[in-house]
C-alpha positions in Angstrom: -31.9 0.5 15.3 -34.8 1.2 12.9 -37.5 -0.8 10.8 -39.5 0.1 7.8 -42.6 0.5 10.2 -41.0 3.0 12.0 -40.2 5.6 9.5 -41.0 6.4 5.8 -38.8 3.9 3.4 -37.6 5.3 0.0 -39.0 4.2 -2.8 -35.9 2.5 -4.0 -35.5 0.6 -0.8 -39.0 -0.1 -0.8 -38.7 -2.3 -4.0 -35.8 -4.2 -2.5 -37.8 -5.1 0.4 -41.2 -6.2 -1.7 -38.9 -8.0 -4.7 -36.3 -9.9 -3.5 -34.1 -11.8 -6.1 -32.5 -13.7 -3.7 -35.4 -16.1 -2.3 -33.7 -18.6 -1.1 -34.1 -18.8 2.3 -31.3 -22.0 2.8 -28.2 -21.9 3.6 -24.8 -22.7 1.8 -22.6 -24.3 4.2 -19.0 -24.3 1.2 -19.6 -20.6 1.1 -20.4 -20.3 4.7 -17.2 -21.6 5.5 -14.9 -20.5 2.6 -15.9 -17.0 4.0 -15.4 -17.8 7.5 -11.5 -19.0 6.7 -10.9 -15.9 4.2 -11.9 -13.9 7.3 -10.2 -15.3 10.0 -6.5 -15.7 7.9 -7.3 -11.7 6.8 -7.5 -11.2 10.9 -4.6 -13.0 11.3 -2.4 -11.4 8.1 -3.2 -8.2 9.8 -2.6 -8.9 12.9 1.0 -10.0 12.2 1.6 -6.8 10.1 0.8 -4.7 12.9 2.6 -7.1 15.5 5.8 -6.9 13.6 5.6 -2.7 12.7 3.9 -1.7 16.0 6.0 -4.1 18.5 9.1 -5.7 16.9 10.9 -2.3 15.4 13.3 -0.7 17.5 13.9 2.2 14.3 10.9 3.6 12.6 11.2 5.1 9.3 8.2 7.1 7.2 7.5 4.1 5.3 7.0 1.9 8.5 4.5 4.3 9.6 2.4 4.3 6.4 2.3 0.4 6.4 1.4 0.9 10.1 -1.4 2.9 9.6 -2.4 0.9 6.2 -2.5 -2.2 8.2 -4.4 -1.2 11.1 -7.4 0.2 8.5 -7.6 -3.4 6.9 -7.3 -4.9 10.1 -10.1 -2.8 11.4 -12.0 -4.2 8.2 -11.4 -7.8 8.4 -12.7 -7.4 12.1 -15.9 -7.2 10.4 -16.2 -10.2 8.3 -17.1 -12.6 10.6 -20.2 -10.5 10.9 -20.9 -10.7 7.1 -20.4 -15.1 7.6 -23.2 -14.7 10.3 -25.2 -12.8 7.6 -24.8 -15.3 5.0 -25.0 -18.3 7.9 -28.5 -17.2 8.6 -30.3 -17.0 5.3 -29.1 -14.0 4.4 -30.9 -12.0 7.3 -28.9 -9.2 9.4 -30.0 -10.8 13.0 -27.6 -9.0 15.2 -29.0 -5.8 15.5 -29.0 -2.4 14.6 -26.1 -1.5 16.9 -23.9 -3.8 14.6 -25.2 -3.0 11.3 -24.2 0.1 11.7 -20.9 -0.5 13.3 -20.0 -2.4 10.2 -21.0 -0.1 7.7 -19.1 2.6 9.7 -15.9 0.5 9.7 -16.1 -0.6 5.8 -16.6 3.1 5.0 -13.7 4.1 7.1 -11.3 1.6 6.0 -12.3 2.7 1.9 -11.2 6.5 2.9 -8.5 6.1 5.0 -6.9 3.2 2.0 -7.3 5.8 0.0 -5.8 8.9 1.1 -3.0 6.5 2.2 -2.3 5.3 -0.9 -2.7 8.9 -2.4 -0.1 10.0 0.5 2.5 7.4 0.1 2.5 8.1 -3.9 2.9 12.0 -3.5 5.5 11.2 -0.9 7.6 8.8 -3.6 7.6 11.5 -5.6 8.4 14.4 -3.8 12.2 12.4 -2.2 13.0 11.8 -6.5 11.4 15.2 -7.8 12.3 17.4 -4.3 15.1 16.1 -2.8 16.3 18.9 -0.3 13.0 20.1 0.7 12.1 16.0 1.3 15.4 16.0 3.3 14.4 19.6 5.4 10.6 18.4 5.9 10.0 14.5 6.0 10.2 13.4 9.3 8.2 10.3 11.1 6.4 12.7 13.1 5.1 14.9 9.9 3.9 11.4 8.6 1.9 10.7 11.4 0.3 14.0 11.5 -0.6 13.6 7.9 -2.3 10.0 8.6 -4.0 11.5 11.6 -5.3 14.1 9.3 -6.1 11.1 6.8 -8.3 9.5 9.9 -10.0 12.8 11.3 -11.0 13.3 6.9 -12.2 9.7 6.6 -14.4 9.5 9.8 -15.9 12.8 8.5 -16.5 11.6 5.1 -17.9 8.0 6.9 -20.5 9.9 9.5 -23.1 9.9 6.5 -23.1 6.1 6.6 -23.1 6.3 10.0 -26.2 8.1 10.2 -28.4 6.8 7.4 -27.8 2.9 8.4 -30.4 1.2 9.4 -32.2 -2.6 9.9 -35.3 -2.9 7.5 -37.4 -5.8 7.7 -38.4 -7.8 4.1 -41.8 -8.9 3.5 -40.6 -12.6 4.0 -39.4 -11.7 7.2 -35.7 -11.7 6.4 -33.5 -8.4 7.7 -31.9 -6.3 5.7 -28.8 -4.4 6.8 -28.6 -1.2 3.8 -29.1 2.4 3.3 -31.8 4.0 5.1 -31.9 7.8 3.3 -35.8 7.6 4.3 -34.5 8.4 8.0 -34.9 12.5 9.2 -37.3 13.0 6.6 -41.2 14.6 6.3 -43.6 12.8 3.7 -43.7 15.9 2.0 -40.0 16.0 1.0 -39.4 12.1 1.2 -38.6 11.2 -2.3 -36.6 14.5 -2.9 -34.2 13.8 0.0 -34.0 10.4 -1.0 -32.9 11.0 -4.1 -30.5 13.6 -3.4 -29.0 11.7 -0.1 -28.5 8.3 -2.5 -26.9 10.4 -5.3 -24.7 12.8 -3.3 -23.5 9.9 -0.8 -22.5 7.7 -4.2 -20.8 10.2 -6.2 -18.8 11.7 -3.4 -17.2 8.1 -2.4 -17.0 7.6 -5.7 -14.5 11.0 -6.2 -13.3 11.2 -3.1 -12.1 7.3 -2.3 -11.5 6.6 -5.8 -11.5 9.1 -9.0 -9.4 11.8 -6.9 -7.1 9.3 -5.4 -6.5 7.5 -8.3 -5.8 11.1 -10.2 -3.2 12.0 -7.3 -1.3 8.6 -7.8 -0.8 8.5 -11.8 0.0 12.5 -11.5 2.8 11.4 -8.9 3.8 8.3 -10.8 4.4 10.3 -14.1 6.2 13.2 -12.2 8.1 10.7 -10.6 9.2 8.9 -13.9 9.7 12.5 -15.2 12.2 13.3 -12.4 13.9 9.9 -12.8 14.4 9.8 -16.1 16.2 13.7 -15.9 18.2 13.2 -13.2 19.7 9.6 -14.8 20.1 12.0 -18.0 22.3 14.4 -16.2 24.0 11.5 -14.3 24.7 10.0 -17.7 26.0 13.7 -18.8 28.6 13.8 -15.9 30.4 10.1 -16.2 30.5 10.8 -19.7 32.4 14.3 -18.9 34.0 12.7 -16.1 35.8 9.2 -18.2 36.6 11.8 -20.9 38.7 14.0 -18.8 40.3 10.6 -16.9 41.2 9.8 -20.6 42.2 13.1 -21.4 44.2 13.4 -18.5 45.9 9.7 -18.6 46.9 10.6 -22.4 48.5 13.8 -21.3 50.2 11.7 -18.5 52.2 9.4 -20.8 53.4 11.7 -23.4 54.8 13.7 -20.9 57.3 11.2 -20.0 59.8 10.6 -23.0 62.5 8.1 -23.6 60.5 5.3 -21.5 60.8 1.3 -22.6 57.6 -0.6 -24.1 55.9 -1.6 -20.6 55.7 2.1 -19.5 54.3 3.4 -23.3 51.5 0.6 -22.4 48.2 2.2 -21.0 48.0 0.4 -17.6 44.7 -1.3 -17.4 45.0 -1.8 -13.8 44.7 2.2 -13.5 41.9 2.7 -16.2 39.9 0.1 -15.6 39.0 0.7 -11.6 37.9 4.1 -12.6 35.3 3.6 -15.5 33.9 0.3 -13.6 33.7 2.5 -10.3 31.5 5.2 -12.6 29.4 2.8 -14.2 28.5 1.0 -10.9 27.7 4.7 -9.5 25.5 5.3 -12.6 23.5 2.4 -11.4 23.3 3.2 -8.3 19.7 3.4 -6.7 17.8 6.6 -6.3 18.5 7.8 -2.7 15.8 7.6 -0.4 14.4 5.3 -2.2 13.6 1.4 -2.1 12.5 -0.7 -5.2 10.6 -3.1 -2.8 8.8 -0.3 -1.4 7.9 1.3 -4.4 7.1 -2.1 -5.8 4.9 -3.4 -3.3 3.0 0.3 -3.1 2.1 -0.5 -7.3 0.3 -3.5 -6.7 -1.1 -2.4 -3.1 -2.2 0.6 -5.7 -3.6 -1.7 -8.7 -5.5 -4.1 -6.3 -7.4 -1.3 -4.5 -8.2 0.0 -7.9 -9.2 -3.9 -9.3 -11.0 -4.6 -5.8 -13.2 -1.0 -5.4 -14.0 -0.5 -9.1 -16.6 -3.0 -9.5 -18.5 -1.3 -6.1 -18.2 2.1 -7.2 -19.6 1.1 -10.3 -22.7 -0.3 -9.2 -23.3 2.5 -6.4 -23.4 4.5 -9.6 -25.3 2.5 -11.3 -28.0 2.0 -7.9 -28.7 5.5 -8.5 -29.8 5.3 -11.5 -32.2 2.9 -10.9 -34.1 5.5 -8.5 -34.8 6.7 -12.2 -35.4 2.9 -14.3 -36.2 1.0 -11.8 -35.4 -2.2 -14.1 -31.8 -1.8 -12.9 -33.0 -2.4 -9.3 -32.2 -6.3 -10.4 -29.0 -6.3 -11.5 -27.9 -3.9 -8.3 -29.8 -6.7 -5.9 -27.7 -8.9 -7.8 -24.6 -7.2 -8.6 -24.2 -5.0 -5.5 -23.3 -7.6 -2.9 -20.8 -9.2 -5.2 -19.1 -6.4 -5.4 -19.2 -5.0 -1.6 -17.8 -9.0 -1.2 -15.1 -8.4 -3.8 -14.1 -4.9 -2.0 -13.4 -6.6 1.0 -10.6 -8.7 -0.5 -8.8 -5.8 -0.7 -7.7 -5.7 3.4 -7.3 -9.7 2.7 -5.1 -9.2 0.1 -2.5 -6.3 0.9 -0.8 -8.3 3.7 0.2 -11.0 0.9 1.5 -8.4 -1.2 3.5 -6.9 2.0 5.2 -10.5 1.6 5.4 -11.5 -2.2 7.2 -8.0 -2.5 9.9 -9.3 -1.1 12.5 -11.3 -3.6 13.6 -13.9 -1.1 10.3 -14.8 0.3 10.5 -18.4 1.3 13.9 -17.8 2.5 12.7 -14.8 4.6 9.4 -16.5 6.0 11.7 -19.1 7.4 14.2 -16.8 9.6 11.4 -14.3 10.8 8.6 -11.9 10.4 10.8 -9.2 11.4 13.3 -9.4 8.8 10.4 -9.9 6.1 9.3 -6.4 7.2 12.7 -5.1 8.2 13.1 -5.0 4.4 10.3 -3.7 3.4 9.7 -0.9 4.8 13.8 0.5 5.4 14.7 3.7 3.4 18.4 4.8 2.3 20.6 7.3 1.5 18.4 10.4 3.4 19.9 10.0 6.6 17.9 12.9 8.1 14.5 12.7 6.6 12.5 10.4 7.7 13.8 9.6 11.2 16.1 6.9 9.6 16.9 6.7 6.1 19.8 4.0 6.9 17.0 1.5 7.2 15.2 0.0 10.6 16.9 -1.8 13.6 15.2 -4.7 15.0 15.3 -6.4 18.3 19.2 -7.8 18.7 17.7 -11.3 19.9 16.1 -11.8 16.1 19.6 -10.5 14.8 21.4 -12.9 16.4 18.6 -15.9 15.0 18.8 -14.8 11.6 22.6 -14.6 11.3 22.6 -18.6 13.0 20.4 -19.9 10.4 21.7 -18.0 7.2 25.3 -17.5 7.8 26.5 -13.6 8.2 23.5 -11.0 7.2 25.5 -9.5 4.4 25.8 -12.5 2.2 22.2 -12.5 2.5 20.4 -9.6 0.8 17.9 -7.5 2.2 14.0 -8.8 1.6 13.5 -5.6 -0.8 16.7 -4.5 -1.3 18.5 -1.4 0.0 20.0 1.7 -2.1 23.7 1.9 -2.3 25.8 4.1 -0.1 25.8 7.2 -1.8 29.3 7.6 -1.8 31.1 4.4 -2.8 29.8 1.1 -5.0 29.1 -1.8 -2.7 32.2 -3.8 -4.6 34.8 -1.1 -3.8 34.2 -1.9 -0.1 34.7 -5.6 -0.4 37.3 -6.6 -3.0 40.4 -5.7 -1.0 40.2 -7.5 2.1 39.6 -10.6 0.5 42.6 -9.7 -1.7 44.4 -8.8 1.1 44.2 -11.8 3.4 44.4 -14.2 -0.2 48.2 -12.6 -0.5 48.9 -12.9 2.7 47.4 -16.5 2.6 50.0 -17.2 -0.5 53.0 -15.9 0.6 52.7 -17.9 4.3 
């Protein structure tokens, strides 16, 4: 798009292009080709993700369409990296253009907001079904969460058109390319090293807050609200059984003495009445949070800590590249540092489709019957029938139904990938244990 000759270069770019650490000019064929495999399985991880949330769900819930939208950013991302192996296959030179350069930068940008606010989004939604439950039940609908990720999109493209338009090719004086930062672009002589300060300081501390300080604020505020709530309403839910057994043994102890003149067996307390009904409350006090799925909001913690582990080490060294426009002896360790930690960044889109899958308890099993069922899981929601366009969880195609139940026996003996909440009315053994007593007697007495 640009060179150096064209325009004024700032005086921090200028020193990258004259002092290059990195002179050697050969090329590296293991890291070469460990970079082109990462890339092509982070395509393919993707890929599947959105295959199996976009095509193979017949139900859609609000988490399906935050791992929709999650996916498609990192898939947008790993698109990339085969660009960044042609980079590194050619000496470290950016030989395909200004077009691309800046295409790339554009989409590694994007995919850094849009994670972010997503993350943020998904973390302030966990919290609002525990900590508002009727106004979660009124408002959160599929169609509310896609108007918030489209809202997430529209924010990140506007926080990403900076990058767009300050990205440029610059040519090295040993006639490498460098794809970077161009803040010497749209500028007079006069005011070039004011605006290049000012561009490189206000484009690294706003990503800085705004894709990861602010985020990152958003999610522990929801998290300890959300422990907050949890922790009250399994207080009060404690309160009640304990009210509740002591009126049942109040009640029961009223019961016998009312009946006088009665033989040994009858003065007995019957343990076949007592016991159902304390069992039944302690299931019930275990019961799982409605609306809620422990594989969701297990696999959204570590989707959370890697983008904090993977983006940390960047933001860092953006921060620290504008200080070197001040010491410029730091201009070494961000030649050095910098790339290792834009390279470490991009694990992050390589990474989240693995955690989609370790999340789920029964992995191996899973992988074997179907991609859909590994996702079915994952992404189903209970107990708010109404919010969310399908709180009972997500439907999938009948033909993968029928496979999975031929190679694992009936779906019920076989959890779910993630687990799903109880019904909200009944424990899961009250519904089980008297048919199979039922047909045993009948069994017996034949």
């Amino acid at each position: 798009m640009f060179n150096s000759s064209s325009s004024a270069v700032c005086p921090l770019l200028q020193t990258m292009l004259d002092h290059s650490v990195n002179n050697n000019t050969g090329v590296n064929l293991v890291v070469v080709c460990v970079h082109g495999l990462v890339s092509c399985l982070g395509i393919l991880e993707n890929a599947l993700v959105l295959w199996v949330l976009g095509f193979r769900l017949r139900r859609r819930t609000v988490a399906s369409v935050w791992v929709l939208n999650l996916a498609l950013s990192d898939f947008l991302a790993t698109l990339t990296l085969p660009l960044f192996t042609h980079y590194l296959h050619s000496s470290h030179s950016w030989e395909l253009g200004g077009p691309l350069c800046t295409a790339q930068s554009s989409v590694f940008f994007l995919n850094m907001f849009v994670s972010a606010f997503l993350l943020a989004a998904i973390s302030l939604d966990r919290c609002l079904l525990v900590a508002r439950p009727v106004w979660s039940q009124n408002h959160r609908s599929i169609s509310a969460a896609w108007k918030v990720c489209a809202l997430g999109w529209l924010w990140a493209a506007a926080n990403t058109f900076p990058y767009f338009l300050f990205r440029a090719v610059t040519e090295k004086t040993d006639g490498r390319k460098l794809c970077y930062h161009h803040f010497g672009l749209y500028s007079s002589p006069g005011t070039l090293e004011r605006d290049c300060r000012v561009r490189q300081a206000a484009t690294a501390v706003s990503k800085t807050f705004l894709a990861f300080l602010l985020p990152l604020v958003v999610i522990a505020g929801s998290y300890a609200l959300f422990g907050i709530s949890l922790s009250q309403r399994r207080k009060r839910r404690k309160d009640s059984s304990s009210r509740l057994t002591g009126a049942l043994t109040v009640t029961n102890v009223e019961r016998r003495e009312s009946k006088p003149n009665t033989n040994t067996k009858s003065s007995t307390p019957n343990p076949k009445v007592s016991t159902p009904t304390s069992t039944s409350i302690k299931l019930s006090s275990r019961r799982t949070e409605p609306g809620l799925s422990r594989g969701f909001t297990k696999m959204v913690t570590s989707v959370i800590a890697t983008f904090a582990l993977c983006w940390a080490p960047y933001h860092v060294f953006c921060l620290i590249e504008v200080a070197a426009q001040y010491w410029p002896n730091k201009v070494v360790l961000v030649e050095v540092g910098l790339p290792m930690a834009t390279t470490f960044a991009f694990l992050n889109p390589v990474l989240n489709p693995v955690l989609y899958a370790f999340s789920c308890p029964n992995f191996c099993i899973r992988i074997r019957q179907s991609l859909g069922s590994l996702m079915e899981g994952l992404v189903e929601e209970g107990g708010m029938g109404g919010a969310g366009g399908g709180g009972l969880g997500l439907s999938i195609r009948k033909g993968r139904r029928k496979g999975r139940g031929s190679m694992g026996g009936n779906s019920s003996s076989s959890p779910s990938c993630l687990g799903t909440p109880d019904s909200p009315h009944l424990p899961p053994s009250t519904t089980t244990s008297k048919p199979v007593v039922d047909t045993w007697s009948k069994e017996r007495t034949l």
